[in-house]
C-alpha positions in Angstrom: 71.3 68.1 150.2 69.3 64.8 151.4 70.4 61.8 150.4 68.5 60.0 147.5 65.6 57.7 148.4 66.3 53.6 147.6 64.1 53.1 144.5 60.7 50.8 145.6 60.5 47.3 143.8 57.3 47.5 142.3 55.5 44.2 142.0 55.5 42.7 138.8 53.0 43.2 136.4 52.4 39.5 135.2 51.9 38.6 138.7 49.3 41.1 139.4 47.2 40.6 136.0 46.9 37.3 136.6 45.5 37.2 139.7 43.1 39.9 138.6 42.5 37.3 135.4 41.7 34.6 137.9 38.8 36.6 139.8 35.4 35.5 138.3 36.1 32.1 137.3 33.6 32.5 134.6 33.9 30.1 131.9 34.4 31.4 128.6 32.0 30.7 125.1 34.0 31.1 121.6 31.8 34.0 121.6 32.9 35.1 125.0 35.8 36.7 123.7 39.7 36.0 124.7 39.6 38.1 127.9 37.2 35.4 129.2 39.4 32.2 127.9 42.5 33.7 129.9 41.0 34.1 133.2 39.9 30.6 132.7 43.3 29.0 132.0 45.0 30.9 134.3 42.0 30.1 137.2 42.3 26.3 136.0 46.1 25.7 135.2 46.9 27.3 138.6 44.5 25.1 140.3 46.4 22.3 138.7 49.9 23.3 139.0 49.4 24.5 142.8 51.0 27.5 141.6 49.6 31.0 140.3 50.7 31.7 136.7 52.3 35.3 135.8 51.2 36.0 132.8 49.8 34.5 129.7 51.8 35.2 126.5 49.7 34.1 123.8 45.6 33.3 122.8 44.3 32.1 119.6 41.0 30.7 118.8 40.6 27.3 117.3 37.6 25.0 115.9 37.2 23.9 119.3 37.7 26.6 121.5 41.1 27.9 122.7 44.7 27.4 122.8 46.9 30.2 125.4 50.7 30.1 126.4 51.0 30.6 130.1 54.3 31.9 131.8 54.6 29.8 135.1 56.7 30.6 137.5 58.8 26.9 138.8 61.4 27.5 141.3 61.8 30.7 143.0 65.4 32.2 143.3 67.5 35.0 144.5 68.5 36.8 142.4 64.6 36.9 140.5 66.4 36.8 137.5 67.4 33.2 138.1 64.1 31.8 139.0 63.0 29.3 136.7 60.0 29.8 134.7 58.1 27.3 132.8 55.6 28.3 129.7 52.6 26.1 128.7 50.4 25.6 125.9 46.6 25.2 127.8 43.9 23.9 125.7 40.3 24.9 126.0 37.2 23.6 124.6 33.7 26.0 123.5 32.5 25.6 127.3 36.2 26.9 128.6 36.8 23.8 130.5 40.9 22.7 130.8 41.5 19.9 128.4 44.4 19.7 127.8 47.5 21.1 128.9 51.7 20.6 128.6 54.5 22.4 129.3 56.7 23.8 126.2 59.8 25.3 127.5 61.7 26.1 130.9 63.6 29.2 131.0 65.4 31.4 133.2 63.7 34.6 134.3 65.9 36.5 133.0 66.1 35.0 129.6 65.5 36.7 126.1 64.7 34.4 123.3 67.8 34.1 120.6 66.1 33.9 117.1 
């Protein structure tokens, strides 16, 4: 019998969603729709931070255009699940320009949220 195959890491999803979400750079109207505010956020906190975001964990519309979470990733580790990760609230106006951004919470990767 031949011995088992090691399992392949497969990349993480986060990472490749959001460089697929930063592609076009096209700037998202309220009427643009949320798929367009994330791939601005993404494109323009990562420009910012000097580091490509993961993920983003949360959109909502506002009166003046968007607010999205978006999962950061800080200090890479070994073990991954000791890297720390950062999560922050960017705000975007109707045009989807960055203005406004801070970070909420730092977090080990392999956190769970106790609630």
């Amino acid at each position: 019998m031949a011995a088992a195959e090691p399992a392949k890491r497969r990349p993480s999803a986060g990472r490749s969603t959001a460089r697929r979400a930063a592609g076009d750079g096209a700037a998202p109207s309220r009427s643009g729709g949320a798929a367009r505010a994330i791939r601005s956020a993404v494109e323009q906190l990562g420009s910012l931070l000097g580091r490509a975001p993961e993920s983003v964990s949360a959109i909502k519309p506002t009166d003046d255009g968007w607010d999205a979470d978006v999962e950061v990733l800080e200090l890479e580790r070994v073990p991954e699940t000791t890297s720390v990760m950062a999560t922050y609230r960017v705000t975007l106006d109707k045009e989807g320009d960055l203005v406004a951004y801070e970070r909420k919470r730092r977090y080990t990767r392999g956190q769970i949220d106790r609630r």
